[in-house]
C-alpha positions as CSV (number, residue, x, y, z in Angstrom):
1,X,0.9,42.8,19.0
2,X,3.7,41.8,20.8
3,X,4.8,37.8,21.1
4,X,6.6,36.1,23.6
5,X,9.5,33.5,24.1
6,X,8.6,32.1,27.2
7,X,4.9,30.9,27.9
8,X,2.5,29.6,30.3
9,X,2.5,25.7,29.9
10,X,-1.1,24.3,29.7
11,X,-3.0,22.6,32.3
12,X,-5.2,20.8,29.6
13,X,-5.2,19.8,26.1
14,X,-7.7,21.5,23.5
15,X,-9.8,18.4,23.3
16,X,-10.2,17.0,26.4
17,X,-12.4,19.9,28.2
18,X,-16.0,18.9,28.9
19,X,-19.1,19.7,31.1
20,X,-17.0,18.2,34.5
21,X,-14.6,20.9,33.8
22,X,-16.8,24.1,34.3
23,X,-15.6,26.7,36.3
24,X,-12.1,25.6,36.4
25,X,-9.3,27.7,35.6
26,X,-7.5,26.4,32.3
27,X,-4.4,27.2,30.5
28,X,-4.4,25.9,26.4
29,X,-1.0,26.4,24.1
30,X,-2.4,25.7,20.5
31,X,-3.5,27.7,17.0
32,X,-6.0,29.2,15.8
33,X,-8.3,27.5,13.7
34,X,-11.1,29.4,13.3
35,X,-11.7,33.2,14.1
36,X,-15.1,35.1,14.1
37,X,-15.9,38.6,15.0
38,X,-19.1,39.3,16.8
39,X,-18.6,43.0,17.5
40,X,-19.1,42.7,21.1
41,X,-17.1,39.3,21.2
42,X,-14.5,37.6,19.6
43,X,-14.8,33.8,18.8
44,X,-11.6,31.6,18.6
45,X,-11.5,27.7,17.7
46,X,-8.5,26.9,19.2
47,X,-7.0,23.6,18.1
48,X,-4.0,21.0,19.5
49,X,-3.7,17.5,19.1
50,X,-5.8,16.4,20.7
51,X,-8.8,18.2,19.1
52,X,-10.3,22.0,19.0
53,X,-12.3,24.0,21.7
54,X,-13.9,27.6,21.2
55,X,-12.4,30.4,23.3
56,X,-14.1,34.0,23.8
57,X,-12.5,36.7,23.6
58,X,-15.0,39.2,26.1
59,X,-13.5,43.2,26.0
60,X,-14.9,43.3,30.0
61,X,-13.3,40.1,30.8
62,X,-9.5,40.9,29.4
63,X,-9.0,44.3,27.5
64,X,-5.2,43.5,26.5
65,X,-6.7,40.1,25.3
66,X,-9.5,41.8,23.3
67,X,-6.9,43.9,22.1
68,X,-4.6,40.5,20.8
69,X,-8.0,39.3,19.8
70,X,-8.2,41.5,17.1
71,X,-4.6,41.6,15.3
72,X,-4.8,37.1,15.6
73,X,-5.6,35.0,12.3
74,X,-5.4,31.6,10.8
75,X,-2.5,29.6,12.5
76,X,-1.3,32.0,14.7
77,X,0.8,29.7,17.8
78,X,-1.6,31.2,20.7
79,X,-1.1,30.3,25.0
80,X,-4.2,31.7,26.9
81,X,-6.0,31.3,30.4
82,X,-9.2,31.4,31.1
83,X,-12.2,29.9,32.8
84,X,-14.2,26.8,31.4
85,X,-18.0,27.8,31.4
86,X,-21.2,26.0,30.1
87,X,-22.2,27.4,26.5
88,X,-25.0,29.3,27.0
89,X,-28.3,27.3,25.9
90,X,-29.0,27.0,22.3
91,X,-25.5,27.7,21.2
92,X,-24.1,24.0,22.3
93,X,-22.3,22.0,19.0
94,X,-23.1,18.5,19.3
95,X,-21.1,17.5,16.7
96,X,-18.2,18.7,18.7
97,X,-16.5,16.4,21.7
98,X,-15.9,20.0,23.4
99,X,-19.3,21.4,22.1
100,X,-21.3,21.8,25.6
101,X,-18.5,24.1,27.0
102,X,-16.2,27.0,25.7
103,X,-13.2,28.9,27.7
104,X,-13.9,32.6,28.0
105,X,-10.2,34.2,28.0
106,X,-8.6,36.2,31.1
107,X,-5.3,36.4,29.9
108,X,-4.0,35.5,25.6
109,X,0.0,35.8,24.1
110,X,0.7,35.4,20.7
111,X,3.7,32.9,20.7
112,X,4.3,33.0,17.1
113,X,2.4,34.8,14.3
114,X,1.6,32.8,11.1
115,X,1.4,33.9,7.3
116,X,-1.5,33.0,5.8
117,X,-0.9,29.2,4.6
118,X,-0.9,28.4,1.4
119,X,-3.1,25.4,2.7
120,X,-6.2,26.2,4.3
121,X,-6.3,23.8,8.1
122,X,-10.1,24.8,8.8
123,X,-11.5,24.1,5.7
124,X,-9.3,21.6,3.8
125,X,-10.5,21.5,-0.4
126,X,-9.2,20.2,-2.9
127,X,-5.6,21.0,-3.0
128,X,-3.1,20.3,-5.4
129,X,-0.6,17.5,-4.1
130,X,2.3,19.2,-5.4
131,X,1.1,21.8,-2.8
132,X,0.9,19.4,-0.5
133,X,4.0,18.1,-0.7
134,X,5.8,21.3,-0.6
135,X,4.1,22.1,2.8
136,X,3.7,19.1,3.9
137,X,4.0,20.3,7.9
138,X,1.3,22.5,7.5
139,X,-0.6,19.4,5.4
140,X,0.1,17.5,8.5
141,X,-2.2,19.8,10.4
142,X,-5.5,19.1,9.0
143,X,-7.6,16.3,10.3
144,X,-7.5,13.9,7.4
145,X,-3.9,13.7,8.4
146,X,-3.6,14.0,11.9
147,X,-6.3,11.1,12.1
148,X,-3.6,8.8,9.2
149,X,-0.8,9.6,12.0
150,X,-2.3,8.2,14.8
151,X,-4.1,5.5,12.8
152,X,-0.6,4.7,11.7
153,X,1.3,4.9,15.2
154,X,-1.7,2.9,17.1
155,X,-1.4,0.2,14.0
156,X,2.5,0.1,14.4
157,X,2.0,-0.1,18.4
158,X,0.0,-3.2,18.2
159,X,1.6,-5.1,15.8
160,X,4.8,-5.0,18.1
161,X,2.6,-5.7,21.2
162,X,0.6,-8.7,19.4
163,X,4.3,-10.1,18.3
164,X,6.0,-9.6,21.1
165,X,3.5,-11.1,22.9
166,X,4.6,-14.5,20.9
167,X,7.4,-14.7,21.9
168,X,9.7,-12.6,18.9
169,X,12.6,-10.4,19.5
170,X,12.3,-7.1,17.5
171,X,16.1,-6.8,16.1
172,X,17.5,-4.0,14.0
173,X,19.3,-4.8,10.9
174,X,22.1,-3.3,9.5
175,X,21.0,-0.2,6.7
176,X,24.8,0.0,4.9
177,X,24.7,-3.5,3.6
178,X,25.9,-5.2,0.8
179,X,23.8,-5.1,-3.0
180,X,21.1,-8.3,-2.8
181,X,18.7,-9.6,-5.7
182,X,15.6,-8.5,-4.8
183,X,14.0,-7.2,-8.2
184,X,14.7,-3.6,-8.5
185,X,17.8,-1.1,-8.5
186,X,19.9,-0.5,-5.4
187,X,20.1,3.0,-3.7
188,X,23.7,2.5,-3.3
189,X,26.2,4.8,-0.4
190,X,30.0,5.5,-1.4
191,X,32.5,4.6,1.2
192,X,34.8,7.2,1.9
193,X,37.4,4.7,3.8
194,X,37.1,2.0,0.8
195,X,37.5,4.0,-2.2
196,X,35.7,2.1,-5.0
197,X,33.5,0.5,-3.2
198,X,29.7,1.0,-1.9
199,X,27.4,-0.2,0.5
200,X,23.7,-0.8,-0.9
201,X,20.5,0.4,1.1
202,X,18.7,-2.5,2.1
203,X,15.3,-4.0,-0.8
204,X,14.7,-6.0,2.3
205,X,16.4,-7.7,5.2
206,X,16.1,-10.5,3.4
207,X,19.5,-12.3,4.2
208,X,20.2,-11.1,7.5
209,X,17.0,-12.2,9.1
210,X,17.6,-15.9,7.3
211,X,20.8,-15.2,9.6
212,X,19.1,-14.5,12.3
213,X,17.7,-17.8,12.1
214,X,21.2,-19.1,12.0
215,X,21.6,-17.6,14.9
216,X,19.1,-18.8,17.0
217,X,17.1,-16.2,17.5
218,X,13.9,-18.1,16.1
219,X,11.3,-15.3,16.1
220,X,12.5,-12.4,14.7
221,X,10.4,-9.2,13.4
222,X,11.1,-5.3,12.8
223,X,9.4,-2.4,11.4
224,X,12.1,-2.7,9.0
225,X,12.6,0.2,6.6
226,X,13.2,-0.4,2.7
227,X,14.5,1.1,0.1
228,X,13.8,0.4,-3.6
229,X,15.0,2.4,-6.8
230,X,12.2,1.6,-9.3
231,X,9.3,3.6,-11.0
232,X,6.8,4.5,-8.7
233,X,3.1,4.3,-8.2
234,X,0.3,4.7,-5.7
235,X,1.3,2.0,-3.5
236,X,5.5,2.3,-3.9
237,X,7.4,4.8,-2.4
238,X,11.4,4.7,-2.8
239,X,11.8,4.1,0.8
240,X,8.6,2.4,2.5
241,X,8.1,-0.1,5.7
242,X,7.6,-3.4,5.8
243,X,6.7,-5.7,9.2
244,X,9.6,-8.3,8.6
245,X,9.0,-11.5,10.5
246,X,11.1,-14.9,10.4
247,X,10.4,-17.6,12.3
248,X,12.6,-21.2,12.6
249,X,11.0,-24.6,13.0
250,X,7.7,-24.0,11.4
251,X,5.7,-24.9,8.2
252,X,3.4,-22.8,6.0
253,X,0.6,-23.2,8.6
254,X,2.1,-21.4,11.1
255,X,3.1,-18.5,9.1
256,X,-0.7,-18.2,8.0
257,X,-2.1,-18.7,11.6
258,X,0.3,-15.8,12.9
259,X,-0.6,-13.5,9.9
260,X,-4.2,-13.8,10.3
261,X,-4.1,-13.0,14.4
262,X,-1.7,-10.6,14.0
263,X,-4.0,-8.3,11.7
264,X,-7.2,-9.4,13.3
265,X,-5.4,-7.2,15.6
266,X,-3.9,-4.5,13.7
267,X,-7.2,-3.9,12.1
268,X,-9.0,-3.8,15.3
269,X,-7.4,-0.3,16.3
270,X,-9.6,0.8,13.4
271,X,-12.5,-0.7,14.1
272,X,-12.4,-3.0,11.5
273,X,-13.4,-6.7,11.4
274,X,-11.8,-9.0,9.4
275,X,-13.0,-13.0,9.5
276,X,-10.6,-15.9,9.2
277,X,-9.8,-18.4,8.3
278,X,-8.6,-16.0,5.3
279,X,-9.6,-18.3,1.9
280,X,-6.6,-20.0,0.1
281,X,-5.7,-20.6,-3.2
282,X,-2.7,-21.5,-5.5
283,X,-1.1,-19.5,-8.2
284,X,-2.4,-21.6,-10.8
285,X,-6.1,-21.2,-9.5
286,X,-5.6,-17.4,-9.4
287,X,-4.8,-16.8,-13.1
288,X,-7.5,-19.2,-14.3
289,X,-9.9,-17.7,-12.2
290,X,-9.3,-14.4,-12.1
291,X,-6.1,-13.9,-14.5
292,X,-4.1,-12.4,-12.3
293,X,-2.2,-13.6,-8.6
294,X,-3.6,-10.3,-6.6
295,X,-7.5,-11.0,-7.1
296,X,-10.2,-9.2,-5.6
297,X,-12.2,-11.3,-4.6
298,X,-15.1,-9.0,-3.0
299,X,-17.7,-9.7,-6.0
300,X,-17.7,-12.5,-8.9
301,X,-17.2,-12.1,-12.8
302,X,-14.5,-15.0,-12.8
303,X,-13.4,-15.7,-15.6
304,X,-14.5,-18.9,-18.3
305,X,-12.9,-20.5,-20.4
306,X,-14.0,-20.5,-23.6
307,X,-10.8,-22.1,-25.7
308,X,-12.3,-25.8,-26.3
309,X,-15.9,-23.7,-28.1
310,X,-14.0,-21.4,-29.8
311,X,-11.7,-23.9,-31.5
312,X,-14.7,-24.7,-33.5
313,X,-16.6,-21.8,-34.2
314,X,-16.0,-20.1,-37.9
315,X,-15.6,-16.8,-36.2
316,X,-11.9,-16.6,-36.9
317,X,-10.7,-13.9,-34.7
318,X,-12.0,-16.9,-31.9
319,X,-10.6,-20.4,-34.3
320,X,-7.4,-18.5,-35.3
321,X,-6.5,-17.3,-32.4
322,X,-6.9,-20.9,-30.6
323,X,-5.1,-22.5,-33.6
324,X,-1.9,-20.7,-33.0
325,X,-2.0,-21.0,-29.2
326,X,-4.1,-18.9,-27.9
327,X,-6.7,-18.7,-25.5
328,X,-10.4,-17.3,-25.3
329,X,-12.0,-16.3,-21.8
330,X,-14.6,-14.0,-21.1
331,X,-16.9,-12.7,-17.6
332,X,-20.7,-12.5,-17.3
333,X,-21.6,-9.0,-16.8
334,X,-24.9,-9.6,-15.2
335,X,-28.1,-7.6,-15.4
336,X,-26.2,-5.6,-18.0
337,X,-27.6,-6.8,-21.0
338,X,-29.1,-3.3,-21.5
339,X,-25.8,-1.6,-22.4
340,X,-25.8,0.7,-25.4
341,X,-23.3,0.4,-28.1
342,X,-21.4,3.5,-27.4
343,X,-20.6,2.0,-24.5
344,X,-19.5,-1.0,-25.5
345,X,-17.5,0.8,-28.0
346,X,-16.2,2.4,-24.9
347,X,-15.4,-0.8,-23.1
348,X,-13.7,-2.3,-26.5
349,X,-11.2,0.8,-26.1
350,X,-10.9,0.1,-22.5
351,X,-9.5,-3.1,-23.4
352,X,-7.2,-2.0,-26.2
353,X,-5.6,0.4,-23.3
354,X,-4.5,-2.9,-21.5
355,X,-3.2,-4.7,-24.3
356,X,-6.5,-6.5,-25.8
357,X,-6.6,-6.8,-29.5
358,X,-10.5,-6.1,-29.2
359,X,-13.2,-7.4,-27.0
360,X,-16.0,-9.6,-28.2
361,X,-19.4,-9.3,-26.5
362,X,-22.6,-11.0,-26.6
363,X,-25.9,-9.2,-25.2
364,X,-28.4,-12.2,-23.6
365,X,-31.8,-11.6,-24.6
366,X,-35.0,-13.1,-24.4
367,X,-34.6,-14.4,-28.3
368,X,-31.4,-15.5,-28.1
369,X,-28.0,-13.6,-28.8
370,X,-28.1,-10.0,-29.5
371,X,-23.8,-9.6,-30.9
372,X,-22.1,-8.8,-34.1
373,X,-20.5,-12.2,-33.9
374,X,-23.7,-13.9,-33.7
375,X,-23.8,-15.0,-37.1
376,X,-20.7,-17.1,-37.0
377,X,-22.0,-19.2,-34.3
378,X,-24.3,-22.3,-35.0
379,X,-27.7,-22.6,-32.5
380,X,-26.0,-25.5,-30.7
381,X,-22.6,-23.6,-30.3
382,X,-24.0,-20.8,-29.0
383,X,-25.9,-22.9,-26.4
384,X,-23.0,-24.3,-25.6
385,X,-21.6,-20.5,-24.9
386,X,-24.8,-19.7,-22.7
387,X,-24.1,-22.8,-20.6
388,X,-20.6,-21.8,-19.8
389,X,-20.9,-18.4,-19.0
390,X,-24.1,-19.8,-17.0
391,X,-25.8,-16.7,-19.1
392,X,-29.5,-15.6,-18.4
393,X,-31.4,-13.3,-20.2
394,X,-30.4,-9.3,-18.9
395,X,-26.7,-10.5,-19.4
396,X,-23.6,-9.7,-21.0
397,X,-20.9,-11.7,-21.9
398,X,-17.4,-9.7,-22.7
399,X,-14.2,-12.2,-24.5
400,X,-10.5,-11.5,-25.3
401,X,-8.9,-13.6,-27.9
402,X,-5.2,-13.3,-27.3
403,X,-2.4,-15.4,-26.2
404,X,-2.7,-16.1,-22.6
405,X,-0.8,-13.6,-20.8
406,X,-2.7,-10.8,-22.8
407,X,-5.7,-12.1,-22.0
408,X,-5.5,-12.6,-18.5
409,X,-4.2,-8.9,-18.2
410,X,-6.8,-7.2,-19.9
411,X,-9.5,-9.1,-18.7
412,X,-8.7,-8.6,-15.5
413,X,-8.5,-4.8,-16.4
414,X,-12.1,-5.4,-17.9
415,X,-13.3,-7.4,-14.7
416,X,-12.2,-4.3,-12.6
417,X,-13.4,-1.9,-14.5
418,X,-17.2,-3.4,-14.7
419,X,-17.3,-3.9,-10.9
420,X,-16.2,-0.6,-10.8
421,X,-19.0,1.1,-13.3
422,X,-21.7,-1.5,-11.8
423,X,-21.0,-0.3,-8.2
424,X,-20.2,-4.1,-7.3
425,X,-18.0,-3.4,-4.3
426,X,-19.2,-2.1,-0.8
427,X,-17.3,0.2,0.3
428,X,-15.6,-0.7,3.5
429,X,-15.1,-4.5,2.9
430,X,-12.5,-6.1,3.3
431,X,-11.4,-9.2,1.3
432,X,-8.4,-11.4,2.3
433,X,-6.9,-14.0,-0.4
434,X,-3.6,-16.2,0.5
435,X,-2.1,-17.0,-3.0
436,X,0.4,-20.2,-2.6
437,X,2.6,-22.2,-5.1
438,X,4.3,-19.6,-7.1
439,X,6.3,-20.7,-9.9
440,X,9.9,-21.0,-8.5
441,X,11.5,-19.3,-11.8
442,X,10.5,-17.1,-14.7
443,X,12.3,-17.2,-18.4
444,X,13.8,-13.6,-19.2
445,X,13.7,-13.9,-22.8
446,X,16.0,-11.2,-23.6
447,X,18.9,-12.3,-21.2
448,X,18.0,-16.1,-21.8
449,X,18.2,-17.5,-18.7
450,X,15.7,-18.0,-15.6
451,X,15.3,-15.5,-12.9
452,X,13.7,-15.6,-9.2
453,X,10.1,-15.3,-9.3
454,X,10.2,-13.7,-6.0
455,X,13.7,-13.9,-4.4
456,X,16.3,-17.2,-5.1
457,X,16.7,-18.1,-1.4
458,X,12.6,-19.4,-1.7
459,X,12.9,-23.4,-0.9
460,X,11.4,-25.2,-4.6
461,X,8.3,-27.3,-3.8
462,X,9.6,-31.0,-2.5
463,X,7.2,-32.5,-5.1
464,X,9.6,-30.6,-8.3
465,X,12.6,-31.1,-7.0
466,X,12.6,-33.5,-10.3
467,X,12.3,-30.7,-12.7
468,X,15.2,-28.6,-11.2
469,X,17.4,-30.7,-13.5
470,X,15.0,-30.8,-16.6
471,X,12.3,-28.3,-16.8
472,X,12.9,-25.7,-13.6
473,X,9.9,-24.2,-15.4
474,X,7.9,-26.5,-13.7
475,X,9.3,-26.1,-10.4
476,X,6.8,-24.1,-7.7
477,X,8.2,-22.3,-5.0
478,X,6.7,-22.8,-0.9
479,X,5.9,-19.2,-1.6
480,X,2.8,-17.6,-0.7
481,X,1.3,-13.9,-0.6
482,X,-1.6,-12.2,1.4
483,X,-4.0,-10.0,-1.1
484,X,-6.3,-7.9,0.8
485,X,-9.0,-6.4,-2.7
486,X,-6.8,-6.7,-4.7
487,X,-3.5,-5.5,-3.4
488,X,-0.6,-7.7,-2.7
489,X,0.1,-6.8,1.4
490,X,2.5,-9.3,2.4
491,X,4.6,-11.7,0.7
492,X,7.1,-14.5,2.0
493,X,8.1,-18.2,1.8
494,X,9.5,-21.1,3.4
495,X,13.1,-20.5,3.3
496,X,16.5,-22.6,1.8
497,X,17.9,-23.9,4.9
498,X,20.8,-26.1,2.9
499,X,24.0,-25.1,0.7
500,X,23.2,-27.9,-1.9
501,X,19.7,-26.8,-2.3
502,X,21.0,-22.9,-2.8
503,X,23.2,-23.8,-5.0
504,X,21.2,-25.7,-7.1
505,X,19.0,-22.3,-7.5
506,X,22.2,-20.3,-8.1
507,X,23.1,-22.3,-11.3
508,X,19.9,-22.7,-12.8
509,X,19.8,-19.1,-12.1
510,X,23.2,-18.5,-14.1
511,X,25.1,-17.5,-11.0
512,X,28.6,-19.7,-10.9
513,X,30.4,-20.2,-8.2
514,X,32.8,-17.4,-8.3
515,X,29.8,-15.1,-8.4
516,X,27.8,-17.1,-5.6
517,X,31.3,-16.7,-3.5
518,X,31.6,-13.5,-3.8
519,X,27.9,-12.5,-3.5
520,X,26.5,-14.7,-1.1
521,X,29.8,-16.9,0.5
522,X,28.8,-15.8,3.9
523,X,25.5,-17.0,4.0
524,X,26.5,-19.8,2.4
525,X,29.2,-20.7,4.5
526,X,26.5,-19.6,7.4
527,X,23.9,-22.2,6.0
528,X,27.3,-25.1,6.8
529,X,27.1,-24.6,10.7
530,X,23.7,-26.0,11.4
531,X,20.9,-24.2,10.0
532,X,17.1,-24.8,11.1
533,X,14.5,-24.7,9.1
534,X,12.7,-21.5,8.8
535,X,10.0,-19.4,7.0
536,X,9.1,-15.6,6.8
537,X,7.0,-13.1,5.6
538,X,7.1,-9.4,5.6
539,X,3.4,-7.4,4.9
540,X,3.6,-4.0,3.7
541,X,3.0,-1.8,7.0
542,X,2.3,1.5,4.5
543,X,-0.3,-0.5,2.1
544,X,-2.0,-2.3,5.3
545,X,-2.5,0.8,6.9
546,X,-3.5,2.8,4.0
547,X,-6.3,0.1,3.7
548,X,-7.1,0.5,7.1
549,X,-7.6,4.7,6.6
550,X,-9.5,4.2,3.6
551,X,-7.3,6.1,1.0
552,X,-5.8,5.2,-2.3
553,X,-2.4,6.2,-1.8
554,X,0.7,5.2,0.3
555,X,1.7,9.1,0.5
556,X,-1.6,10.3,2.8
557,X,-0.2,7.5,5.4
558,X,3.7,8.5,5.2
559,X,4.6,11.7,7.0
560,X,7.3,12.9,4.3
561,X,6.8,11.0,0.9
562,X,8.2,11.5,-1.9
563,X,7.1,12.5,-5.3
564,X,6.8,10.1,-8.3
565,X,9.9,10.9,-9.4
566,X,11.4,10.3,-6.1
567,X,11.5,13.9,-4.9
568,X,11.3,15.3,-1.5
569,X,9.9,19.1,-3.1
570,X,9.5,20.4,0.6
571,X,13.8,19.7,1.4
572,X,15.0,19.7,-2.2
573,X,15.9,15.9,-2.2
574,X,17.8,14.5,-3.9
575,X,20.5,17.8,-3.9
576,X,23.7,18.6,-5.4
577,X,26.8,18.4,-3.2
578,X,29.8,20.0,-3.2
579,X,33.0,19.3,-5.2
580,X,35.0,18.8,-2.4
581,X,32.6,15.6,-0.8
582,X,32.7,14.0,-4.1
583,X,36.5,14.4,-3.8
584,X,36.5,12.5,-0.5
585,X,34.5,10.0,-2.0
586,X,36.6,9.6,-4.9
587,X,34.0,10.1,-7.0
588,X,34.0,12.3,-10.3
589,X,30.6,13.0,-12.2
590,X,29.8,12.1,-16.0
591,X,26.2,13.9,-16.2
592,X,24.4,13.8,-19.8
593,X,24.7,16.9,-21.7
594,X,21.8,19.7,-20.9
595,X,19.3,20.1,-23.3
């Protein structure tokens, strides 16, 4: 088998070859994805880009091609010529764009053998994603992800089409920047001029698009890359994308009204439909409803409140628990009344996982209450229970007992889980939440003082500009977020546009001045020369279109992820380097002793 540097370039892509192209004469460059030996001819599914077509290898078309025929497997780089010719009847593959033809070879050079992948392309199983990840350009050949690519580039292509056609400037932000709060740790970059001293990979472009607005610019977006040192998940990835948009002059309204058009069209390039006006609702309506400020709102189970009953009941787990504080909310499973106790049992140490103490429930039959804590309700308070939960017979009603924060967590855990088990969620639909009037602050308990709820430079709410002074607790931010089932996508606010106002949050926040000065002086110093109002947002381009593919997982959307530990396993990253760059840097390593 001999191979060959140079090559015939094709005349047509894999793909693209139909019934309008019999009887022309075709060159393909692609590999092999399939080989089968007839004895008399040799079959050869031979794949680019753009799709796969069978070639045949015929002994009295091309003997030196019979011959490379024979020696060819699995992923072998392959350049042949031939003649496109009408499958001969009862042998065409419908389920194949190319199916009615196939190429019957005159001439075939091997341009690079292959050894045989440790990842099958033809018939992709279940592979382990360490696997994966270690040969992730051969992962990159199979369908699955060759169809995430494109998904991803047609997605990114019309976002910038759609925005651009508003009117925004797409502008590049620095990447060496200087450390911002933004919630997690800073992948941080030595300087070799400024010994000592490090530039910090941007959370976000937070500050420099607000500067932007300073600037004039007035509609600002990127594809803006981000980089985030905290523990990952199926949606996180240390460095990820994020469409950043700013925008001067405008209110909340505007920001939603762009959002939703903007993935009306994004979405389309999938074939997806998404209705708007997407449904709104604050913060505060979120966690009574649903316990948590990313609901899923595709099927019901919302919560009820059962404090003010369970205050009186004798059931102490319920009365105790309200006494000191507590609360007592429950969902109506319904139509699953018929639950068996081991499952239940199951269920209880479903919610233990998630923080629950226990989980109370009450089967709804026919006679009444069928529940271990039956006995400690009176007729009249259990009516009372059946009338919240607006219970029918068939039903089941699951509680936590728990201060508030557990019980929102776990029952929302619980919620999930139910719809999960009771198949409650169709697949392919699509359920889009705004989430407004986030607290402005949250209490860190161990440092004692307030932090950002999202980032400090949110504007508060005009209507608690009162409480900044005496209870910044109550304070709500003009933030809001998109949830699509579930997931937090997008997430921005109406933006501090004054010194006073920013300093105000620096202080409650703990920062002093010195620290403000030497942190932030340059914004605020910028926000002295005439700053407009101005708003942004900035959805997660890797969540939305994982959504749009249909996986679970950030990583089958991203060409080279990373590991949950942050590791590249097909480079090595992150690597050692050598004693002398650390010398330029100025740098000298204290590692922890190896066990």
């Amino acid at each position: 088998m001999s191979t060959s540097s140079t090559f015939s370039k094709r005349t047509h892509h894999c793909g693209e070859l139909r019934k309008e192209h019999i009887g022309t004469q075709v060159v393909l460059n692609g590999w092999v994805h399939r080989r089968r030996d007839h004895g008399g001819l040799i079959f050869v599914d031979l794949r680019d880009r753009s799709g796969l077509v069978q070639i045949v290898f015929d002994p009295e078309v091309d003997n030196v091609g019979w011959q490379t025929a024979h020696d060819i497997r699995s992923e072998f780089v392959l350049s042949v010529s031939g003649e496109v010719r009408a499958r001969p009847e009862g042998t065409e593959n419908p389920n194949l764009a190319t199916g009615a033809v196939d190429v019957v070879v005159s001439s075939a050079e091997v341009l690079n053998p292959a050894e045989t992948p440790p990842i099958s392309v033809s018939e992709p199983g279940e592979v382990d994603d360490l696997v994966r990840m270690k040969y992730r350009y051969i992962d990159l050949r199979t369908e699955r992800m060759q169809r995430n690519l494109q998904l991803r580039h047609r997605a990114a292509q019309a976002v910038r089409s759609f925005l651009t056609g508003e009117g925004f400037w797409e502008v590049e932000t620095p990447v060496l920047f200087r450390p911002t709060p933004e919630g997690a740790r800073d992948y941080l970059v030595p300087s070799r001029v400024s010994p000592g001293h490090f530039y910090a990979l941007p959370q976000s472009p937070q500050i420099m698009k607000q500067l932007l607005m300073v600037s004039g610019v007035e509609k600002y977006f990127q594809l803006a890359r981000c980089y985030r040192d905290e523990d990952l998940r199926a949606d996180r990835q240390p460095e990820h994308t994020q469409i950043d948009i700013e925008m001067s002059f405008v209110d909340r309204e505007d920001i939603y009204d762009l959002v939703e058009r903007m993935l009306i069209t994004m979405f389309s390039v999938a074939d997806i439909e998404l209705k708007t006006p997407f449904p709104r609702m604050t913060h505060a309506e979120a966690r009574e409803r649903f316990g948590t400020d990313k609901p899923d709102i595709r099927f019901g189970m919302e919560f009820v409140d059962l404090t003010p009953i369970a205050a009186e009941v004798e059931f102490k787990v319920f009365s105790g628990t309200v006494a000191r504080g507590g609360q007592v909310k429950g969902i109506n499973a319904k139509g699953c009344g018929d639950y068996p106790r081991a499952q239940l049992d199951a269920l209880t140490d479903f919610a233990k996982q998630h923080k629950a103490q226990g989980l109370a429930w009450i089967r709804v039959t026919d006679d009444g209450a069928d529940s271990p804590i039956a006995k400690f309700f009176s007729d009249e308070e259990m009516a009372k229970v059946f009338t919240a939960f607006a219970a029918d017979p068939g039903d089941l009603l699951l509680m936590v007992a728990d201060e508030p924060a557990i019980v929102a967590e776990s029952l929302d855990w619980v919620r999930r889980e139910m719809a999960r088990r009771q198949n409650l969620i169709e697949e392919g639909t699509f359920a889009p939440v705004w989430v407004s009037d986030f607290p402005l602050f949250n209490w860190d308990a161990e440092s004692k003082r307030w932090d950002a709820e999202h980032h400090p430079f949110c504007m508060p709410h005009p209507e608690d500009w009162e409480y900044l002074d005496t209870d910044p607790g109550k304070v709500r931010a003009m933030a809001y977020d998109l949830v699509i089932n579930g997931v937090e996508m997008a997430s921005g606010s109406i933006r501090i546009h004054r010194r006073d106002i920013q300093q105000k949050v620096f202080d409650i926040m703990g920062i002093d001045d010195e620290t403000a000065e030497d942190r932030f002086g340059f914004m605020l110093k910028a926000f002295e020369y005439g700053t407009p109002p101005h708003a942004g947002i900035a959805p997660g381009f890797d969540r939305l279109v994982m959504m749009m593919a249909g996986e679970d997982n950030i990583r089958e959307v991203i060409a080279f992820p990373k590991t949950q530990k942050a590791q590249c396993l097909m480079s090595g990253a992150p690597a050692t380097v050598d004693m002398q760059a650390l010398r330029d840097l100025h740098i000298k390593l204290n590692l922890p002793p190896q066990d």
